[in-house]
C-alpha positions in Angstrom: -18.3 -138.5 -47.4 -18.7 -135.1 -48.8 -20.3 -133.9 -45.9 -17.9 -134.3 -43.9 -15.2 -132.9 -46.0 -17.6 -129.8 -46.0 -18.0 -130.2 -42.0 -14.2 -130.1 -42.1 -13.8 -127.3 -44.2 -16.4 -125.3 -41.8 -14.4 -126.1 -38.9 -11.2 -125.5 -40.4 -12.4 -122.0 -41.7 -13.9 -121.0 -38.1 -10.7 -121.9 -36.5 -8.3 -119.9 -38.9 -10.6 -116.7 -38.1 -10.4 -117.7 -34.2 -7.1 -117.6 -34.4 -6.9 -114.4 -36.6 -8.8 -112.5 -33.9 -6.8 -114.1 -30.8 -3.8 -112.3 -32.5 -5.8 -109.2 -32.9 -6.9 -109.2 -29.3 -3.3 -110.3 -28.2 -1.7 -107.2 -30.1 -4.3 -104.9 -29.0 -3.8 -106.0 -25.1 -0.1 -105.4 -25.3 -1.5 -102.3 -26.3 -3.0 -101.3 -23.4 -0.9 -102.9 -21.4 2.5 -100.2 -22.6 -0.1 -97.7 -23.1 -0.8 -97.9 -18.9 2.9 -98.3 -18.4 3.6 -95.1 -19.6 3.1 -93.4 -16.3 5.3 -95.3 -14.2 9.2 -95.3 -12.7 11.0 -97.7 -11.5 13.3 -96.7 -8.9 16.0 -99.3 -7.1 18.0 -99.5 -4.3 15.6 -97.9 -1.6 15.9 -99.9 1.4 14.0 -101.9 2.8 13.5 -100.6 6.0 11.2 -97.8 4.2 8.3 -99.8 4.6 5.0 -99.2 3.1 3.5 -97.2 5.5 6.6 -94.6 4.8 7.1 -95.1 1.4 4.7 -92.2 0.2 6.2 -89.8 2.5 9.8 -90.9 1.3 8.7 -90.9 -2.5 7.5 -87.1 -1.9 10.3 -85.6 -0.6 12.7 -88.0 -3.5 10.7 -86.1 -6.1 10.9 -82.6 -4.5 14.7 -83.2 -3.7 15.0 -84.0 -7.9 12.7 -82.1 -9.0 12.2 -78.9 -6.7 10.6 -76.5 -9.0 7.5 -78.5 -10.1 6.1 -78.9 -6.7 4.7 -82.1 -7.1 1.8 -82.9 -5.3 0.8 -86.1 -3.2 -2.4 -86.2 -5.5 -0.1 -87.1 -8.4 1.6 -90.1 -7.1 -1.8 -92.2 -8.2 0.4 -95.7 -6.4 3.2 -97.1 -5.6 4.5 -100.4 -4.6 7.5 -102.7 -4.0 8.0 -105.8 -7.0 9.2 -109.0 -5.6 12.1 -109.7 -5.6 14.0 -111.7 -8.4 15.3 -115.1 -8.0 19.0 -114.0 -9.2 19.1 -111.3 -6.6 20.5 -111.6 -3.4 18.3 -111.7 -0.5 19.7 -108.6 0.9 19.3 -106.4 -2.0 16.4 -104.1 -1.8 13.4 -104.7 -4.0 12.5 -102.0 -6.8 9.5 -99.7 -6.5 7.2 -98.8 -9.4 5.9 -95.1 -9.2 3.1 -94.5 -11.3 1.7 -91.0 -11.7 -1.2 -89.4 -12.3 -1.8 -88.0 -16.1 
């Protein structure tokens, strides 16, 4: 009998410090995760029919139009991409794009 009470204890122990560190690793991935977020813009309402293959081209000259005098360079836009689209928005709304640039 008191072996297993010390089995339990063992196993109860282990799983309190498993779950200790599953917190720790949870808190330091949302780390990371707003840490690589920093970089990024969301931008809405450009339509659709700026598809990927002219999306870079009409992300350049958005930036230059807003911000002329820093002469932003296509080397800085590191990607970009369109999210999908919510289920509570309307079909013909156009999907957001996430900007993320270079550090």
């Amino acid at each position: 009998m008191m072996q297993t009470e010390l089995k339990y204890d063992q196993v109860q122990t282990t799983m309190t410090d498993l779950q200790l560190k599953v917190e720790q690793l949870e808190g330091k991935l949302n780390d990371l995760e707003d840490r690589s977020r920093r970089s990024n813009i969301r931008i809405r309402n450009i339509p659709e029919i700026v598809n990927d293959s002219t999306l870079k081209k009409f992300l350049r000259d958005y930036f230059e139009s807003l911000l002329a005098e820093t002469g932003l360079k296509d080397s800085e836009l590191e990607r970009f991409h369109r999210l999908p689209r919510p289920r509570n928005i309307a079909e013909s709304s156009p999907r957001d794009v996430i900007v993320k640039f270079q550090k």
